[in-house]
C-alpha positions as CSV (number, residue, x, y, z in Angstrom):
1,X,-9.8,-12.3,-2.0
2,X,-6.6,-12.5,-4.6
3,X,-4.3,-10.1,-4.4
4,X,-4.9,-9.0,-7.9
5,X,-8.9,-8.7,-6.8
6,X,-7.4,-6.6,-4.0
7,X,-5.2,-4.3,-5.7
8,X,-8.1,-3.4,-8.3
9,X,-10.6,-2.6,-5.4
10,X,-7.9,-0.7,-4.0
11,X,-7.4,1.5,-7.3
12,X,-11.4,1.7,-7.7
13,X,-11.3,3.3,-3.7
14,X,-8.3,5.6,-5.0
15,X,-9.7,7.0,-8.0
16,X,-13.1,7.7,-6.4
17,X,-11.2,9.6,-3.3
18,X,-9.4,11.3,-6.3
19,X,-12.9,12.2,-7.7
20,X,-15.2,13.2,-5.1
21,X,-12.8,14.7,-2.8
22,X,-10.2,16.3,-4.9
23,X,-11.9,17.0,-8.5
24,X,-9.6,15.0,-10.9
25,X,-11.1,13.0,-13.2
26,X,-9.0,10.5,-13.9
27,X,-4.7,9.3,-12.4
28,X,-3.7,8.6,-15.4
29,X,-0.8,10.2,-16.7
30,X,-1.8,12.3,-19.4
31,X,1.3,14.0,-20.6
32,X,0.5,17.8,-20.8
33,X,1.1,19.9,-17.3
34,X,-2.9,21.4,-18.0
35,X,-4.0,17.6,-17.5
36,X,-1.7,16.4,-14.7
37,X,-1.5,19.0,-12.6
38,X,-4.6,20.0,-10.3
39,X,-4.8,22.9,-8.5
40,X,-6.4,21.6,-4.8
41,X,-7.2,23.4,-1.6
42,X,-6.2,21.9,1.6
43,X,-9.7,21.3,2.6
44,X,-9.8,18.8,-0.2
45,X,-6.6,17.5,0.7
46,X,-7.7,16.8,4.4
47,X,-10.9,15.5,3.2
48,X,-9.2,12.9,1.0
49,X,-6.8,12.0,3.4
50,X,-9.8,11.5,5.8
51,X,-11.7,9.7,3.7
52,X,-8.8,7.6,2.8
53,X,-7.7,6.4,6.8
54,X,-11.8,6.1,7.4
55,X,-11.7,3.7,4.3
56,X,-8.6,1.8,5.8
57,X,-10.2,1.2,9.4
58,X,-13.2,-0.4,7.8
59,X,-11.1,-2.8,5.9
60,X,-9.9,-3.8,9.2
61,X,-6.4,-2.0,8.9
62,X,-5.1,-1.5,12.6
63,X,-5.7,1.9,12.9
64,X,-2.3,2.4,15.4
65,X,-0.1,1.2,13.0
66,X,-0.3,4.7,11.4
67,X,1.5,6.0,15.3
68,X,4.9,3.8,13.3
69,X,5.0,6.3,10.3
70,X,5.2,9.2,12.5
């Protein structure tokens, strides 16, 4: 896969986390605070986040690299 093919499956799997975990419709900048700024619970938050390392693993992403960041 290119790494432009790459980068726009990644921003497909970014947007859908962004839609079915945290409720925004689009990452767009829209320029009015009512459009870019979403109120979101920390279950969403952790749910996204979840979703987000899950979706890293199964793209074969070592999944104790993560231990680096901390």
């Amino acid at each position: 896969m290119t790494t432009d093919a790459a980068e726009r499956d990644l921003d497909i799997l970014i947007r859908w986390i962004a839609h079915e975990h945290l409720s925004i419709s689009t990452l767009q900048a829209r320029g009015r605070d009512s459009l870019d700024f979403h109120d979101v619970h920390v279950d969403e938050i952790r749910g996204a986040l979840h979703a987000a390392f899950q979706l890293g693993q199964q793209m074969g992403l070592d999944s104790t690299s993560y231990r680096d960041l901390l």
